[in-house]
RODO-2510 file (C-alpha; in nm, 4 decimals, decimal comma):
residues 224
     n   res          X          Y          Z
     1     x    10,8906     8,3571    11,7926
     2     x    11,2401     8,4138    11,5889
     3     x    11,4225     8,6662    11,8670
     4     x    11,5876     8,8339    11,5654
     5     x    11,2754     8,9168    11,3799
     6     x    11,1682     9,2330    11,3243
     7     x    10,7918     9,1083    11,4208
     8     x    10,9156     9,0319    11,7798
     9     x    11,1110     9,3500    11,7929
    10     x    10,7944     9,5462    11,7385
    11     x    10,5911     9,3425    11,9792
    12     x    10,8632     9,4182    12,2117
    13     x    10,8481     9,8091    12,1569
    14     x    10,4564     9,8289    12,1643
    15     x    10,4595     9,6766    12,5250
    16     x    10,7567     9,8876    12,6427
    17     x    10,6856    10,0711    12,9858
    18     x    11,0090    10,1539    13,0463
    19     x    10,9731    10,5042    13,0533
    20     x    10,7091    10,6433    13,3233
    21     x    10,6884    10,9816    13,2445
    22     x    10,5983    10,9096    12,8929
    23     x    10,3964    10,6402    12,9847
    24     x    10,1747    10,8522    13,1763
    25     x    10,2167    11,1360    12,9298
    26     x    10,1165    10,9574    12,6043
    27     x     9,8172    10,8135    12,8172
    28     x     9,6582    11,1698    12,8873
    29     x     9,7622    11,3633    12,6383
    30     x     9,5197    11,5329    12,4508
    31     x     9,2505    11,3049    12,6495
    32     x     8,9976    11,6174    12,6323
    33     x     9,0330    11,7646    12,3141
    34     x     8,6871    11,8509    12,0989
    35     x     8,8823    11,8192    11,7549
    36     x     8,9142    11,4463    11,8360
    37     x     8,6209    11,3305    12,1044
    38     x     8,5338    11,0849    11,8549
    39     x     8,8604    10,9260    11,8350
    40     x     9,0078    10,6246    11,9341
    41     x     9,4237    10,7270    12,0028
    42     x     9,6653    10,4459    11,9626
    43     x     9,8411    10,6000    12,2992
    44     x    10,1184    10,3018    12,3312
    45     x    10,5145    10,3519    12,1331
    46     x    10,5740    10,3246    11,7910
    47     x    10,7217    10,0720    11,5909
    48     x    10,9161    10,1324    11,2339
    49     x    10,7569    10,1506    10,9398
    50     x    10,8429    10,0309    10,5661
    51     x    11,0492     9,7887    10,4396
    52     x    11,3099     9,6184    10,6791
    53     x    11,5225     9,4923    10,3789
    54     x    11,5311     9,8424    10,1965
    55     x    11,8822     9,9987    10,1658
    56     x    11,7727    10,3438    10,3773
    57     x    11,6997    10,3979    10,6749
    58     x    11,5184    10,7215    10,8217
    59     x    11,4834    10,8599    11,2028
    60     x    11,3159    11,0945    11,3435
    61     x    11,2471    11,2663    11,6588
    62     x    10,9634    11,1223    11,8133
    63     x    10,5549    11,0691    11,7993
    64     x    10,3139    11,3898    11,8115
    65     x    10,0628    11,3977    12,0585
    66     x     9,8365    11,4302    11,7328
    67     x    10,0484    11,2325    11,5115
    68     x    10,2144    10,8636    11,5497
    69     x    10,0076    10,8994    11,9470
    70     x     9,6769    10,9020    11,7749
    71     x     9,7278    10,7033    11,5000
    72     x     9,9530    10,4229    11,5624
    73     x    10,2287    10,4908    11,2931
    74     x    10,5277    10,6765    11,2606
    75     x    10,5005    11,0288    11,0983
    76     x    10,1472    10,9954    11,0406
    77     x     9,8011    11,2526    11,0776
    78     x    10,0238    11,5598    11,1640
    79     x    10,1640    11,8538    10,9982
    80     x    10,5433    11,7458    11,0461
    81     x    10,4009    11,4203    10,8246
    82     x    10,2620    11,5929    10,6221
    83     x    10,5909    11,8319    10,5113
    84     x    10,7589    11,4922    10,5093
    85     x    10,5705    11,2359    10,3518
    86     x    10,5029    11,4954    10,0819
    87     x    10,8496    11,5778     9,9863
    88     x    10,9493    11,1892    10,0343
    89     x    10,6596    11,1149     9,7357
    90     x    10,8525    11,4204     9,4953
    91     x    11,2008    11,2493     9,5598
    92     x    11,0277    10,8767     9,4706
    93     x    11,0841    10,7049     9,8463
    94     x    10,6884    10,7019     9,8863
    95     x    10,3584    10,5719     9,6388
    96     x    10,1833    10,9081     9,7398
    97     x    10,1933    11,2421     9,9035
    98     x     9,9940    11,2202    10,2142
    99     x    10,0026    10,9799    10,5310
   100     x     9,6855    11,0135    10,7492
   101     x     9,5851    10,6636    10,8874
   102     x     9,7530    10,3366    10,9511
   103     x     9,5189    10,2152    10,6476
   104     x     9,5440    10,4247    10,3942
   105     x     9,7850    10,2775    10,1816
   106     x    10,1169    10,4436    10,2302
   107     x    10,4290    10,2487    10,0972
   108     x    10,7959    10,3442    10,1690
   109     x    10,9610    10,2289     9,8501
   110     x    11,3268    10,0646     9,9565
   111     x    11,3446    10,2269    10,2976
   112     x    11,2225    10,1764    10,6252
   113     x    11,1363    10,5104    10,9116
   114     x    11,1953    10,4625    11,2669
   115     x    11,2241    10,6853    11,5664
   116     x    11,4888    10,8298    11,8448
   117     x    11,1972    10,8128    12,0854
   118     x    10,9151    10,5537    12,0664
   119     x    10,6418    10,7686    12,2955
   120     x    10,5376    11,1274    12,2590
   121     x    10,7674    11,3100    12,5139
   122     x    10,6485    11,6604    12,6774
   123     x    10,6939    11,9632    12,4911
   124     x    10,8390    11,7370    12,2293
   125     x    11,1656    11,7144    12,4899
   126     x    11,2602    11,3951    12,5772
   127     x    11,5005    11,3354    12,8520
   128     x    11,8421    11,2242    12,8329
   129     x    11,7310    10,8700    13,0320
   130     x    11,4469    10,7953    12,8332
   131     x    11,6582    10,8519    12,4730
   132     x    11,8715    10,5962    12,6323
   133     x    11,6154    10,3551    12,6855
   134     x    11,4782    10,3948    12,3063
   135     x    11,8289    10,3290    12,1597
   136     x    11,8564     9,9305    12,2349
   137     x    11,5086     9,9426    11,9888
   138     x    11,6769    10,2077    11,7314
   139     x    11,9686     9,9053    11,7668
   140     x    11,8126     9,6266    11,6675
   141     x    11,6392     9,8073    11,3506
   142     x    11,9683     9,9020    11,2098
   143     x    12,1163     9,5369    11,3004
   144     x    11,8175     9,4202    11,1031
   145     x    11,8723     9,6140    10,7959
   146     x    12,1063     9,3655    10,6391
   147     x    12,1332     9,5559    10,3186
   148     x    12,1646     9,9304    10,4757
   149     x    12,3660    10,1945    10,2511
   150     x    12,2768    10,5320    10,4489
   151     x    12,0533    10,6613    10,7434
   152     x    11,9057    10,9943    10,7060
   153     x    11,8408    11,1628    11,0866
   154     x    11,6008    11,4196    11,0834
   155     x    11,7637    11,6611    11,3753
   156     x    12,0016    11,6564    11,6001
   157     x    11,8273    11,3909    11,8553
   158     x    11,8205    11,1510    11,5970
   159     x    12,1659    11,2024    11,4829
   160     x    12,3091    11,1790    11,8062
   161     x    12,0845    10,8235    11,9001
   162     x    12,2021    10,7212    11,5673
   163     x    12,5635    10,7731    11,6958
   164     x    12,4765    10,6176    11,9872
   165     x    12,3955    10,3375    11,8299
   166     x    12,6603    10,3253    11,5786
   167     x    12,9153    10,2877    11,8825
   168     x    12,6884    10,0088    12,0640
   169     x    12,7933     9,7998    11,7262
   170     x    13,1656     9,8563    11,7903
   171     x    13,1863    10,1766    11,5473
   172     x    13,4419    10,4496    11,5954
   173     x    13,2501    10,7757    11,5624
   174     x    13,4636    11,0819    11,6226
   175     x    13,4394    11,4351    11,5195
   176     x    13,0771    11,4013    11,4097
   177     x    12,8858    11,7203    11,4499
   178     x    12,5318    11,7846    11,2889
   179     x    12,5177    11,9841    11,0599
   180     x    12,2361    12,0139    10,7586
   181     x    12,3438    11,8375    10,4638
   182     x    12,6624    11,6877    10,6024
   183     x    12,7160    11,2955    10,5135
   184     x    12,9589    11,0848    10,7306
   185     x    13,0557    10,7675    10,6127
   186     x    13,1690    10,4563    10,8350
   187     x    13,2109    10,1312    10,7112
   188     x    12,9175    10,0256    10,5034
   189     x    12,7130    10,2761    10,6200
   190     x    12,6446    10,6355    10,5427
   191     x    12,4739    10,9197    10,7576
   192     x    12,3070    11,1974    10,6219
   193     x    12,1749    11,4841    10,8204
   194     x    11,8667    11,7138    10,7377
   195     x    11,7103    11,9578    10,9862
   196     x    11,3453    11,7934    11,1088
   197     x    11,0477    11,9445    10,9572
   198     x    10,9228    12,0540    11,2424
   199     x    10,6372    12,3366    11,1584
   200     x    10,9255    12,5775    11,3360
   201     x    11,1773    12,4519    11,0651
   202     x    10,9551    12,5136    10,7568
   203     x    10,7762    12,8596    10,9287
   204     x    11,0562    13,0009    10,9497
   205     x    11,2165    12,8974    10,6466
   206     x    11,5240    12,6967    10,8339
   207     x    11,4271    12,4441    10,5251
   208     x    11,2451    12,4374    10,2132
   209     x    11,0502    12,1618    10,0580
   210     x    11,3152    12,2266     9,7324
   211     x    11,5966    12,1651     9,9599
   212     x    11,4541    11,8450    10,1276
   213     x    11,3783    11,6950     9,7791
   214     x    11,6771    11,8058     9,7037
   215     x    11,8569    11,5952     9,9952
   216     x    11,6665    11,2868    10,0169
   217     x    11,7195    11,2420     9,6240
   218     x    12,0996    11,2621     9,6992
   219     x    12,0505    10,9937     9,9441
   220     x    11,8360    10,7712     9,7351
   221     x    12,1516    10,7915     9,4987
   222     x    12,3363    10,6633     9,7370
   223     x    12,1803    10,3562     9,7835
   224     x    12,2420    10,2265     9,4129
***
């Protein structure tokens, strides 16, 4: 198998046990909940989804114990997918508006979605240690991307793996602070920052499905 593929990659991240806290908790989690007794949980880390050659690139936080955990794919069969995937469709970066099952069709269109954290973390806090571990995987994705224009990081976790791993490739990142709607720019690459949409974010109103349209078309430009 080709080292530098992205197919070896993922087999790589779906057997990862680095982390044993998250091993155990992704295992468990949610193990004796009525809403889904008759369902099968993907319980093992997430791989990216979409198209490795696309020009944008988008990370998020990590898998919900309903979510990416139970289904097997990033940003899919909870509410924080469903904010998402829904505004992604209105700014033309998906074919449709939902994303409930690894089969149901979804298509990124010229961008591929990826993680900060691989396994569904405790309170939805990962620790410093296990971020650490994820970021050789985050890596590799963005060293795949051959024709990457701009990353969008959904929260601050993601921005600062993204960092992370902009430094690992010999970057020089200074003065970077996240912020919604700020856009860095190093070398080829662009970074654009836009609060998660968390259920917190959109209850409260910290962002609007108007505003995250509003972003993710201004990265889409970007990419042309």
């Amino acid at each position: 198998m080709d080292e530098d593929s992205i197919s070896a990659l993922n087999m790589k991240i779906i057997n990862c046990r680095k982390c044993s806290r998250l091993v155990d908790f992704r295992e468990h989690v949610l193990e004796k909940s009525k809403k889904y007794e008759r369902e099968i949980f993907w319980r093992k880390p997430l791989t990216g989804y979409g198209d490795i050659n696309g020009r944008m690139m988008i990370v998020g936080l990590a898998p919900a114990a309903s979510g990416g955990n139970r289904t097997g794919r990033v940003f899919t069969g909870d509410k924080s997918s469903e904010f998402l995937i829904s505004c992604l469709y209105d700014a033309g970066i998906t074919n449709q508006k939902t994303s409930l099952s690894k089969d149901d069709g979804l298509t990124y269109f010229d961008s591929y979605i990826s993680l900060a954290v691989r396994c569904v973390p405790p309170e939805n806090k990962p620790e410093k240690g296990e971020i650490t571990n994820c970021n050789m995987y985050l890596l590799q994705e963005i060293q795949l991307m051959k024709n990457l224009k701009i990353i969008v990081v959904l929260g601050k976790i993601a921005f600062d793996a993204v960092v992370q791993s902009l430094r690992e490739m010999g970057k020089t990142v200074r003065g970077w602070k996240f912020g919604n709607g700020e856009i860095y720019e190093i070398d080829r690459y662009r970074v654009m920052c836009i609060f998660h949409p968390s259920p917190r974010n959109v209850n409260t109103g910290r962002i609007s499905a108007e505003k995250f349209v509003e972003l993710f078309r201004k990265a889409k430009e970007m990419t042309e």
